[in-house]
C-alpha positions, 0 to 999 in steps of 0.5 A: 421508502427508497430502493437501496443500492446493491453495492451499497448493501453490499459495502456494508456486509463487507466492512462489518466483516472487517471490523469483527474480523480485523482484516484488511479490507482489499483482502476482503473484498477480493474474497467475498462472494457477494462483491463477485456477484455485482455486476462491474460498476457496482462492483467497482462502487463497492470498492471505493465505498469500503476503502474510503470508509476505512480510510477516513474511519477515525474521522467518521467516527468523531463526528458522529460520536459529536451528534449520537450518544450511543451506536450498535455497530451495525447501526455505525457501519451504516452511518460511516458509509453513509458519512463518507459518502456525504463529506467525503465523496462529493455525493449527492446529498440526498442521495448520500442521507437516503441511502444512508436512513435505508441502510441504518433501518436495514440494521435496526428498524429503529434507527431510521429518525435517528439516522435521518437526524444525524445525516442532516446535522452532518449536511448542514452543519459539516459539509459546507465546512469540508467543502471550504477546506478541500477547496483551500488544500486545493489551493495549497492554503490549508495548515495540517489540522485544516488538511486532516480534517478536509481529507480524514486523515489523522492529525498526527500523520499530516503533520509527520509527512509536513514536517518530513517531506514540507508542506506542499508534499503533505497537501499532495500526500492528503489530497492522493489519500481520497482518491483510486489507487492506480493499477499498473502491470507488467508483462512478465518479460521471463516468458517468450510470449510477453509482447502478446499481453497488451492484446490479451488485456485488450480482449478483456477491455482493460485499455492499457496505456503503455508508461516509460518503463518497457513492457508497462502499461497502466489500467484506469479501468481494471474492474475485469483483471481480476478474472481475466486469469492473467495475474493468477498464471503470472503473464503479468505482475500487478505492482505500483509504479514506485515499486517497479522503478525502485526494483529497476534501480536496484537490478542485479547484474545478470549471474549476480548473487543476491540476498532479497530481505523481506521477499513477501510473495515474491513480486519484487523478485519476479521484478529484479528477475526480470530487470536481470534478464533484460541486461543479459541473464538471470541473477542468482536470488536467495529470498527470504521472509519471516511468514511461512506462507508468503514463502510458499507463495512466492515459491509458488509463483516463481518455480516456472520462470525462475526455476533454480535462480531462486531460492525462498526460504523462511527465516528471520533477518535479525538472524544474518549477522550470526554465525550458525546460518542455513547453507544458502545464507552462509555467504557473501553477496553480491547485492543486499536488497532490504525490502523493510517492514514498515508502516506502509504511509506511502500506500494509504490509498491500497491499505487505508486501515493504516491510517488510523490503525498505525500508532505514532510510537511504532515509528519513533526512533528507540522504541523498543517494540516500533518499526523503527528499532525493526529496521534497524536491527534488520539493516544491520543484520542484513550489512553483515552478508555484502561482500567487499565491493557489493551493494547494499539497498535499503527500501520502504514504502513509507514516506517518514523520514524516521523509517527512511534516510534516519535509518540509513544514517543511523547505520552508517554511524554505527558499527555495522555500517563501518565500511558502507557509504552512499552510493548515489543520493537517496530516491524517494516519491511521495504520493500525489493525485493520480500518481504512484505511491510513496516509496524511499530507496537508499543504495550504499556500497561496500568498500571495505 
């Protein structure tokens, strides 16, 4: 019998919590005692182990389900982690298949010859074939199928980015999926001691290597942020690169009033705070959301630094065109910055349950209940606040072209977008190996 892996062990509680749960994952693992408790390398193992089993979840799932009539849950946490493990993550077979037996006979004392079976199946019959296609979508050669299929990912959504953004994005956009989540932070620039953060992260032994963006650093070895008491006081703001170019391009002039749409905890605001202060002072932001708690966090985080200059309100953005609103909305604004609601395809590496949790239909324009008809209507309600003259932004953190430039065309052909034009071309990044996430930004202008 092999010794098993405490993070192993430990990925295992976690993503059974996740599937009884149906939670997220990364909130998981930020909440449970037991990932607190490992030691930072097994920590940062156990991460990456639960991430990657959920992101390549439905994939897993198809080819054990070719090899085992029948699994106890459990028993099927076991083998995903084992099976990622194997195919996935370039692990050492043995390691990955021993590994694997021990955690399956943990679950179930009468899985081990089953588990051992099935892991051997998988290294011979499937990773020979897994290897040949990730070295052929290295190479740019793969088509969409071949693509899904080396990274895990579901047919569908490869073929969606391949169709949106070309072929060669969507064997970036496939290749980035497997990998880390870079982690980038920014010193929160509305407090006087903000030149003081590269030291203070230099005290942790998080190496900050600065980035083009002033006062930005990224973190390839983040294991001691989280109890480091940075983020939690707000010295720093944690937040992809795209996020933080897009809230850089969408910068309020300072004394600017500016509606915030979908405000979530405030992290996009404390951004555009700062972006403002950096041209001269702050900007007058109204922020707004539809989950009560994310309000009172955001209200939270922002009452030292931005005091008055903001206001976080509950309230749903379908609502703006109306006549009978709160004081603070019944205006005219400067800025509209629409942070959309939508599939989130540009952040599978932070959020893997997307992959195989998002239904296509969500994002087909004209379905009733989708994200699509969500933006829409949220867009052209949100348009009804500009003042003639004033901008209008409209972002996502997907990389389909039906949550993004087919929105934004949409409503400039309809009747709430009469008056609006494109102010500068469409910004958009699609994820790549190593690199930011995938995000889209239109700005339009009112000119009448």
């Amino acid at each position: 019998m092999g010794k098993l892996s405490p993070a192993r062990a430990c990925a295992c509680k976690v993503l059974a919590q996740q599937r009884t749960r149906n939670a997220r994952a990364r909130d998981l693992l930020r909440s449970s005692p037991e990932v607190a408790a490992l030691d930072p390398r097994d920590r940062g193992l156990c991460s990456r182990l639960v991430l990657g089993v959920v992101s390549t979840r439905g994939a897993l799932d198809a080819l054990l389900d070719a090899r085992v009539a029948k699994l106890r849950p459990r028993v099927r946490d076991a083998l995903r982690l084992a099976a990622y493990e194997l195919l996935y993550a370039d692990v050492a077979p043995h390691v990955a298949v021993s590994q694997g037996v021990e955690l399956a006979s943990l679950a179930d004392r009468g899985a081990r010859g089953m588990a051992n079976a099935v892991l051997r199946r998988l290294e011979r019959e499937e990773l020979p074939r897994l290897r040949a296609l990730r070295a052929r979508a290295v190479e740019g050669a793969c088509d969409v199928n071949g693509l899904a299929d080396a990274y895990g990912l579901p047919a569908w959504l490869v073929a969606r980015v391949a169709a949106d953004r070309g072929l060669a994005q969507a064997h970036a956009y496939a290749r980035a999926s497997l990998g880390p989540a870079p982690v980038w932070v920014r010193a929160n620039t509305l407090r006087p001691d903000a030149e003081r953060v590269p030291d203070l992260l230099r005290a942790q032994g998080l190496d900050p290597q600065p980035e083009e963006l002033p006062y930005v650093w990224r973190l390839d070895h983040a294991a001691g942020l989280a109890g480091s008491g940075l983020v939690e006081d707000v010295t720093l703001v944690v937040a992809d690169l795209a996020a933080q170019r897009v809230a850089r391009l969408v910068a309020p002039a300072p004394g600017s009033l500016l509606l915030e749409v979908g405000q979530g905890r405030g992290t996009k605001t404390l951004l555009l705070q700062m972006e403002a202060l950096a041209a001269g002072g702050l900007a007058r932001i109204v922020g707004v959301d539809s989950v009560a708690y994310k309000t009172k966090v955001a209200a939270a985080r922002l009452a030292r630094d931005a005091g008055d200059a903001v206001r976080c309100l509950c309230y749903d953005a379908r609502k703006l065109g109306e006549r009978a609103l709160p004081l603070e909305l019944d205006q005219a604004f400067d800025q509209v910055f629409v942070d959309a609601p939508c599939s989130g395809s540009g952040t599978l590496r932070r959020h893997p349950e997307i992959a195989w949790d998002l239904d296509p239909a969500a994002v087909e324009a004209g379905a009733a209940e989708g994200l699509v008809t969500l933006q829409a209507e949220i867009l052209a309600a949100s348009a009804a606040r500009v003042a003639v003259g004033g901008r209008l932004d409209y972002a996502t953190c997907s990389v389909l072209r039906a949550e993004d430039e087919d929105v934004v065309d949409a409503f400039l052909a309809s009747a709430a977008g009469t008056g609006f034009e494109r102010e500068e071309p469409d910004w958009l990044s699609v994820p790549v190996p190593g690199a930011s996430d995938g995000h889209f930004l239109a700005r339009l202008r009112r000119i009448r």
